[in-house]
Structure formats: C-alpha cells, structure tokens
BAZAPA-293181 format. One record per residue: residue in one letter; x, y, z of N, C-alpha, C in turn. Coordinates in steps of 0.02 Angstrom, whole numbers, plus 50000, padded with zeros to 5 digits. Example, Ala and Ser with C-alpha at 12.3 -4.5 7.8 and 13.67 -1.06 7.14 Angstrom:
2
REC  rest   n.px   n.py   n.pz  ca.px  ca.py  ca.pz   c.px   c.py   c.pz
REC     A  50660  49716  50390  50615  49775  50390  50660  49835  50390
REC     S  50642  49888  50354  50684  49947  50357  50645  50002  50394
% end
This chain:
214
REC  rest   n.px   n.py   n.pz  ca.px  ca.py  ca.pz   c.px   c.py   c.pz
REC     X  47998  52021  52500  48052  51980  52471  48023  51935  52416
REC     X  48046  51935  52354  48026  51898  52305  48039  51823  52311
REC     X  47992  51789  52304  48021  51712  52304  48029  51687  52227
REC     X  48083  51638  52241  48102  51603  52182  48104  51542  52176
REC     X  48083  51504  52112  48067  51444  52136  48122  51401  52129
REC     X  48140  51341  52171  48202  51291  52157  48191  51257  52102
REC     X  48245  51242  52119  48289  51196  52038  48232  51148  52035
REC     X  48213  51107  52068  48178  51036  52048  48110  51069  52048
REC     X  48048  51128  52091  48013  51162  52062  48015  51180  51981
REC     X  48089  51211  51977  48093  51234  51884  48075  51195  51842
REC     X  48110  51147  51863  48107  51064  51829  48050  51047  51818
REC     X  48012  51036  51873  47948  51003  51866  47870  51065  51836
REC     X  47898  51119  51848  47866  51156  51777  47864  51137  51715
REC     X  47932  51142  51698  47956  51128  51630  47921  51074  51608
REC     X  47929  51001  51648  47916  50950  51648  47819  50940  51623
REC     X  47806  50969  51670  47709  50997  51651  47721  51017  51573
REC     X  47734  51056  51574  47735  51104  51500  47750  51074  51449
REC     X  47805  51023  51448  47801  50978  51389  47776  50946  51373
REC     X  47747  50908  51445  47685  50852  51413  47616  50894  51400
REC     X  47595  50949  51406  47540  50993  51394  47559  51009  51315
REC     X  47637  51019  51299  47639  51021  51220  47629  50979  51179
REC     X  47637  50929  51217  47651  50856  51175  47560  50844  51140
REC     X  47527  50851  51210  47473  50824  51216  47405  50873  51162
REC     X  47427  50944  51158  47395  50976  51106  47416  50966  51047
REC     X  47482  50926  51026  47493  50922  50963  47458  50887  50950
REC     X  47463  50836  50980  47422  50754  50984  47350  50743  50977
REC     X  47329  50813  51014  47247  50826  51013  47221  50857  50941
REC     X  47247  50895  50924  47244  50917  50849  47259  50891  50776
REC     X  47328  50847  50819  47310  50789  50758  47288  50728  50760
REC     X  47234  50722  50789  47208  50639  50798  47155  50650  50846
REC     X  47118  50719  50878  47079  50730  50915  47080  50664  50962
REC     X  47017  50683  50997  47035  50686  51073  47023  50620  51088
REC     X  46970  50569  51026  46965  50518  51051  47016  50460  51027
REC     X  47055  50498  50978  47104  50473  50940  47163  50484  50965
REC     X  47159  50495  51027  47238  50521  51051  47240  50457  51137
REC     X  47269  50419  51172  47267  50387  51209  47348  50413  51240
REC     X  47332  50415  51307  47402  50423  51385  47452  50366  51348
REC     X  47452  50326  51303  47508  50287  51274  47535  50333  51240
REC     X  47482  50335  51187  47523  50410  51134  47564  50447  51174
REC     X  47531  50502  51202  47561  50547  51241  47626  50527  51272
REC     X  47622  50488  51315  47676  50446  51376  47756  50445  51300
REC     X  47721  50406  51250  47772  50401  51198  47798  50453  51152
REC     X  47762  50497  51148  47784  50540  51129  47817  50601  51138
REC     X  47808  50607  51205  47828  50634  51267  47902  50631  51291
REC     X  47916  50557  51287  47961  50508  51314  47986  50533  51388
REC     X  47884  50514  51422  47900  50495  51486  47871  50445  51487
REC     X  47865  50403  51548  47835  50368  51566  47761  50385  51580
REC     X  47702  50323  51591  47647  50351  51613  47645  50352  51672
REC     X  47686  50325  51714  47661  50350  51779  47690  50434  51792
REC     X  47753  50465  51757  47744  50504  51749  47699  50542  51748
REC     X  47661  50531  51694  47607  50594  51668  47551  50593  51723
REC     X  47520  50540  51747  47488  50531  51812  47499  50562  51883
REC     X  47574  50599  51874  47611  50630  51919  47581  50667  51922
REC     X  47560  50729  51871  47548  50813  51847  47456  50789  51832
REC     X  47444  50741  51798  47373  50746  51753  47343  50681  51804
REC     X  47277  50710  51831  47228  50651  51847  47246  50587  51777
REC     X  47198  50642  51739  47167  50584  51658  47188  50612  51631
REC     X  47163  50559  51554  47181  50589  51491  47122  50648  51498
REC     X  47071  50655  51523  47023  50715  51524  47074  50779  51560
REC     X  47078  50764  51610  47118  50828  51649  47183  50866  51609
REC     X  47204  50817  51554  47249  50843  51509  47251  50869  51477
REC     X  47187  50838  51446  47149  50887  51406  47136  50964  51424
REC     X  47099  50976  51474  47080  51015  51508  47138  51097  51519
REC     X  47189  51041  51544  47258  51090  51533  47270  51106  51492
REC     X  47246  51087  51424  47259  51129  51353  47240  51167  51359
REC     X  47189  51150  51357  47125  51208  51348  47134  51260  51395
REC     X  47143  51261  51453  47166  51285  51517  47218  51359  51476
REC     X  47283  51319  51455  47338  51357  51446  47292  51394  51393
REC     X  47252  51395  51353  47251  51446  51313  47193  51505  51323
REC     X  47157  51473  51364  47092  51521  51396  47126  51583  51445
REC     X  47192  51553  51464  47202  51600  51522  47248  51652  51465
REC     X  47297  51627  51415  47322  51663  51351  47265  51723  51335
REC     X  47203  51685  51315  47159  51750  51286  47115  51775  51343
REC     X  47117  51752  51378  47092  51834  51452  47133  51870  51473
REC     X  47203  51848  51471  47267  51886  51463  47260  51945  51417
REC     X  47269  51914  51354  47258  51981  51283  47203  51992  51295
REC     X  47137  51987  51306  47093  52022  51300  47081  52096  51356
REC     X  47117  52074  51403  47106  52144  51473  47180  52187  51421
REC     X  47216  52175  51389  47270  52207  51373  47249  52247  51313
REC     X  47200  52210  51258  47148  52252  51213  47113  52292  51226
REC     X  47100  52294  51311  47050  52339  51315  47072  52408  51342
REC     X  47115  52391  51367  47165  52453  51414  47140  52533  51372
REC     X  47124  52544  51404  47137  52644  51380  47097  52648  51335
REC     X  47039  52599  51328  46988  52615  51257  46925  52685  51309
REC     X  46923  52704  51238  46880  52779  51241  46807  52750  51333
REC     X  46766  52726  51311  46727  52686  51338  46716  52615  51341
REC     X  46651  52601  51376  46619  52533  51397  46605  52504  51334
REC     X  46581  52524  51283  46564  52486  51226  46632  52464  51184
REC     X  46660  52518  51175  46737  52505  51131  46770  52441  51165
REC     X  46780  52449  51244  46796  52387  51259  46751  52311  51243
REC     X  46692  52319  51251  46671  52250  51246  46687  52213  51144
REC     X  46670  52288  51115  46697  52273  51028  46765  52260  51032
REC     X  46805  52265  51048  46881  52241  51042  46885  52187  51100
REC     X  46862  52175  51140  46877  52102  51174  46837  52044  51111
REC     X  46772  52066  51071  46758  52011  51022  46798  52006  50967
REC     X  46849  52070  50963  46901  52069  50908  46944  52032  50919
REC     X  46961  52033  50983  47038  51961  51024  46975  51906  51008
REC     X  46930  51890  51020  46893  51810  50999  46894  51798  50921
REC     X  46909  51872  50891  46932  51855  50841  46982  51825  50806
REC     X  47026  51859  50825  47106  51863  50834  47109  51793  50842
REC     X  47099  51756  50905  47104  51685  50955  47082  51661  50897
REC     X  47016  51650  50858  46988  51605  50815  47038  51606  50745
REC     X  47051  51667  50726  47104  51656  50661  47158  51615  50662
REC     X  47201  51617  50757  47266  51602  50761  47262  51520  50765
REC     X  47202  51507  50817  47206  51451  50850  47154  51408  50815
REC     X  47128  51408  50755  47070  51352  50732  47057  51283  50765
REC     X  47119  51257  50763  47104  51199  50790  47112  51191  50867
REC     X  47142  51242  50894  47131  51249  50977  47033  51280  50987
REC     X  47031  51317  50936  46961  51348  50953  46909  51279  50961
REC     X  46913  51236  50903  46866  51183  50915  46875  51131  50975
REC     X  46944  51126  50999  46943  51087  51056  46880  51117  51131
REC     X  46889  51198  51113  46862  51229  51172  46770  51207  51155
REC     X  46766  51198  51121  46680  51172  51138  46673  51095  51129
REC     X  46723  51076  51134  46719  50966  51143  46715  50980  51211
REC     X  46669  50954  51245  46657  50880  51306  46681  50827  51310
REC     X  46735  50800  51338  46759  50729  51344  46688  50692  51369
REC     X  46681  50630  51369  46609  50593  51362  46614  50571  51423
REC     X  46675  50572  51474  46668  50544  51545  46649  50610  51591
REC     X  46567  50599  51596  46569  50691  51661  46600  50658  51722
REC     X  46603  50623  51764  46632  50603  51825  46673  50637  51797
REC     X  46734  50584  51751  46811  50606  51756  46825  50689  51738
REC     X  46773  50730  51700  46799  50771  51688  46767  50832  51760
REC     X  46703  50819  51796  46698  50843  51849  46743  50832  51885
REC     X  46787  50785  51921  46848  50766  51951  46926  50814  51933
REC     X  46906  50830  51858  46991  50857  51850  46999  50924  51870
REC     X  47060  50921  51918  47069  51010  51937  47075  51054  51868
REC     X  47079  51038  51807  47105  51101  51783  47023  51089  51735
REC     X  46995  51044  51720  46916  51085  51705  46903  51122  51777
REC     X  46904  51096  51837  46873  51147  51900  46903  51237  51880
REC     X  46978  51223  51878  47000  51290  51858  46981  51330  51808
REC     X  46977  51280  51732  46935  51325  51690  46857  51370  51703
REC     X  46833  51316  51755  46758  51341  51757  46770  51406  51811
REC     X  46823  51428  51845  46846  51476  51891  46861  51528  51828
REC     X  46904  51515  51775  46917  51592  51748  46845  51588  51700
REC     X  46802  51547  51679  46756  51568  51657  46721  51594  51687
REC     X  46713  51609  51758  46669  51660  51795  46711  51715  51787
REC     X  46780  51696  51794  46800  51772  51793  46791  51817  51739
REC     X  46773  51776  51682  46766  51813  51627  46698  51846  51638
REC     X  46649  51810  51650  46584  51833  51659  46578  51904  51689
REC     X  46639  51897  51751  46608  51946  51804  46653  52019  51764
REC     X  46708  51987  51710  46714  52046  51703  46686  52088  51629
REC     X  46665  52034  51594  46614  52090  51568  46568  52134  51596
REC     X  46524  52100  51644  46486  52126  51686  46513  52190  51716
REC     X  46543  52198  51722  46599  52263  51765  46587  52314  51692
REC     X  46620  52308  51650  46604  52313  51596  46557  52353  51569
REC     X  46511  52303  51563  46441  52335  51557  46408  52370  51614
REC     X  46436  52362  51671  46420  52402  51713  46448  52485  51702
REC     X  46495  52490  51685  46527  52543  51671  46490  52595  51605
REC     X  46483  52543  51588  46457  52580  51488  46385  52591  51542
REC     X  46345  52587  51570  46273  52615  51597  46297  52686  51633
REC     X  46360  52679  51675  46369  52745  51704  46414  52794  51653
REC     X  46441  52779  51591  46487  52822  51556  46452  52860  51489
REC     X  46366  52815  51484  46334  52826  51433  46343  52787  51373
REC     X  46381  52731  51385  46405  52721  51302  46356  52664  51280
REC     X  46306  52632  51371  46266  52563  51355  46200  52598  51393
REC     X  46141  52551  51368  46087  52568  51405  46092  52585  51486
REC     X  46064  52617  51518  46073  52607  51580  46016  52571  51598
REC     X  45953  52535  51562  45907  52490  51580  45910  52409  51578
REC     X  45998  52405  51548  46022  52355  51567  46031  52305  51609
REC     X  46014  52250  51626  46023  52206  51677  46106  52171  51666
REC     X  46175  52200  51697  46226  52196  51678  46241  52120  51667
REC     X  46223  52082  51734  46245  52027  51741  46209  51985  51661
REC     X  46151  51971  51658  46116  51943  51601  46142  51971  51523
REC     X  46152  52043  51533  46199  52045  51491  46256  52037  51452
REC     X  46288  52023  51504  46358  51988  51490  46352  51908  51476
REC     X  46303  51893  51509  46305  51813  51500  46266  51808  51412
REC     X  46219  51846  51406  46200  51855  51337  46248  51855  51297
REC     X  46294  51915  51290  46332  51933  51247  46385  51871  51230
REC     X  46413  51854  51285  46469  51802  51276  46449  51745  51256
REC     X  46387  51738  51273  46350  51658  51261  46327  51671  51179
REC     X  46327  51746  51136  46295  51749  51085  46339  51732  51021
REC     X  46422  51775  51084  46479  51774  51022  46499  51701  51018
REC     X  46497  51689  51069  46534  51589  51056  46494  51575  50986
REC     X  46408  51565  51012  46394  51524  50959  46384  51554  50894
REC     X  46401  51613  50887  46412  51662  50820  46472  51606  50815
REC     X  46522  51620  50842  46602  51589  50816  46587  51508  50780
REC     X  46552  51486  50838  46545  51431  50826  46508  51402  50772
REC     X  46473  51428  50757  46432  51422  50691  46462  51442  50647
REC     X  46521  51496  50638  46571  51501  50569  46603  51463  50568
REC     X  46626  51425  50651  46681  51375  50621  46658  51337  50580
REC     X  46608  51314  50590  46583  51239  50546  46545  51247  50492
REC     X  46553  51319  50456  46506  51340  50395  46569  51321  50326
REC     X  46571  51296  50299  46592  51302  50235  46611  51338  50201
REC     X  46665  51370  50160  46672  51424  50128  46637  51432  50083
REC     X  46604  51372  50056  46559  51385  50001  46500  51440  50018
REC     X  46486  51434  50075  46425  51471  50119  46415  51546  50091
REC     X  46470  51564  50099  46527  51627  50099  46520  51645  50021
REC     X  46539  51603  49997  46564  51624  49924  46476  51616  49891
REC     X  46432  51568  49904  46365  51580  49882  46339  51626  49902
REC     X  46336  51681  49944  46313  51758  49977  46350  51803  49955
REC     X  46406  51784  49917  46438  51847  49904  46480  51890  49955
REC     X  46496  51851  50039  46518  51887  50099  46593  51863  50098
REC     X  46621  51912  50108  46689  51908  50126  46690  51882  50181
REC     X  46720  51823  50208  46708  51787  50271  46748  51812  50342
REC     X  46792  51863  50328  46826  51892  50381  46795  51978  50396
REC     X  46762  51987  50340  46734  52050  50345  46659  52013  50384
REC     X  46624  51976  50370  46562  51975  50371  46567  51946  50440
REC     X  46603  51912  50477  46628  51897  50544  46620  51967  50607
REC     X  46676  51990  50568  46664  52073  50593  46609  52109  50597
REC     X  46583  52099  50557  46510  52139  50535  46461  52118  50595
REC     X  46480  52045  50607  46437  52033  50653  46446  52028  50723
REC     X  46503  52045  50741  46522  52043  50801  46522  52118  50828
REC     X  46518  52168  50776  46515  52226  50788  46436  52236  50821
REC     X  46383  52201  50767  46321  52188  50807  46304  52171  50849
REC     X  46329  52122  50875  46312  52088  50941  46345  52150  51012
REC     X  46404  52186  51002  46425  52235  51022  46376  52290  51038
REC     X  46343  52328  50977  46314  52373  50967  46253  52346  51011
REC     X  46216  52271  51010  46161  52283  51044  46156  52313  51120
REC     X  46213  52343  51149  46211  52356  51201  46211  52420  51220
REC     X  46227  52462  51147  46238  52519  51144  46164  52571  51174
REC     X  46187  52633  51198  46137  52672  51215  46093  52687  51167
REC     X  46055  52689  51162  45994  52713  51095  45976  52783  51122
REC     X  45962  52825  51077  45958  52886  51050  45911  52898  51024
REC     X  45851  52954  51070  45782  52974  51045  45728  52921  51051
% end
C-alpha cells in the first residue's frame, strides 16, 4: 500500500523548500559570510524561530543547499550512465554531468568547496552528516564502476578499485576547481578554447584508467 503524506506533512515540505530557496539565493548573492538567519528569516517571511524549526544553523542551511544539489547530480549522473557500452564510457560521461553541473550551476559549484569556519557547528548539522553519507555513496559507486571496467576489459585489471575511485574523483574536483578560479585570460593567452580544453582534460583523467595495450 502506498503511503501518502498529510496535508500539514505537504505543508511542512513545502515550507523546508522555500526557505532552502530563499537561502541559496541569498548565498550566491552575498555568500555565506554575508548572508545572516535575519536575512533569510526576512526574506523568507518567516520567522526565525521558524527556520530553527527545519535548520539547526545558519551552517546546517547551508549544508541543505548544498545537500539539494549533490543529491540533483548523483541523480543525473547514474541516469548518464545507464546503457553506456562499458566501465570506462561510464566513468567519461559521469565527468561530463561534473561538467554539465559546473556550466549550469557556477555559483552553486563554488559553494560546494566553502567550509563554514564553525567545525563543531558544521560537525553537528544533520544535513553536512547526510552530505558526507552520499559522498560515500558516490565513492562506493565509482568503485563498483571501476570494478566492472577490470572484469569487462575496458580498465586495468591491476587496479586497486577502491584508491581508484578516490583518485579519480579527488583529481576531477580539483581539475574543476582550478578552472573555476583561472581567468579567461589564462585561456585566451594559450590559445585553449576553455570548454574544449576542460574536456580534453577530463577525458584524461578518464583514460588514465583505461586498459593499456601491448
């Protein structure tokens, strides 16, 4: 039997979700140390004890941004991968959705590597705890992943899957992360098309996993 949720459940979804909108507008335009539970509460037009209802802190609110959109792109990314030929094709088109994510979301992308400066408060908030839950899940499922490309031929089979995956993902962030904050001038002094040369390199970091030949 399917359950459905009640009216004041609906409500108090809804209710989450707006102040999670409110609060990424807010974060993007005035970042994170420039944004205060007044803002929000006011802009919102709830109260703060409201928002204290749904959000520990202004950290845990944060967190839920970030939250809502990490689970968005592990969403698209298992949906990118569906029905690809092999193990490698999938891991090159899941760095194509980090692509994708980085074109759409610029200024959501840079929130995802800020640290709020309180670790208590942000060790304390359920939805960093939750993020750090689908970031294993991500882990484990590259690893699957790359486990697969060793038995299908498409990756070394002298692979160490797990280290692998943590390699790879840990290589593309700070690939990403290092374009975010490069300059176009960078670009235009090399002569690189900055969306091609992105590609170029994410295709590499891909390929290092690939089976070698002879």
């Amino acid at each position: 039997m399917e359950y459905s949720l009640s009216r004041r459940e609906r409500e108090k979804m809804q209710r989450k979700s707006e102040i999670i909108e409110v609060a990424e507008k807010l974060f993007i335009k005035y970042g994170y140390e420039g944004t205060s539970m007044d803002d929000i509460s006011k802009e919102a037009q709830f109260t703060k004890p409201t928002l204290y209802q749904y959000f520990l802190n202004k950290e845990d609110l944060f967190f839920a941004v970030v939250l809502k959109f990490a689970k968005q792109y592990i969403s698209n990314t298992k949906e990118s991968i569906e029905g690809k030929r092999n193990a490698l094709e999938k891991i090159y088109h899941s760095n194509l959705q980090f692509f994708k994510f980085f074109k759409e979301n610029p200024e959501i992308f840079q929130m995802f590597d800020y640290t709020p400066p309180s670790k208590s408060a942000k060790e304390a908030s359920p939805n960093y705890l939750e993020l750090l839950k689908l970031q294993d899940e991500s882990f484990k499922m590259y690893t699957e992943i790359i486990e697969e490309g060793k038995k299908d031929g498409s990756m070394s089979p002298d692979l160490d899957a797990k280290k692998a995956a943590h390699a790879g993902v840990l290589t593309t962030i700070s690939f990403m992360n290092t374009i975010s904050k490069s300059n176009d001038s960078y670009f235009e002094t090399y002569g690189f098309d900055k969306d091609d040369f992105i590609l170029y390199g994410l295709k590499m970091i891909a390929e290092a996993l690939a089976q070698k030949n002879g």
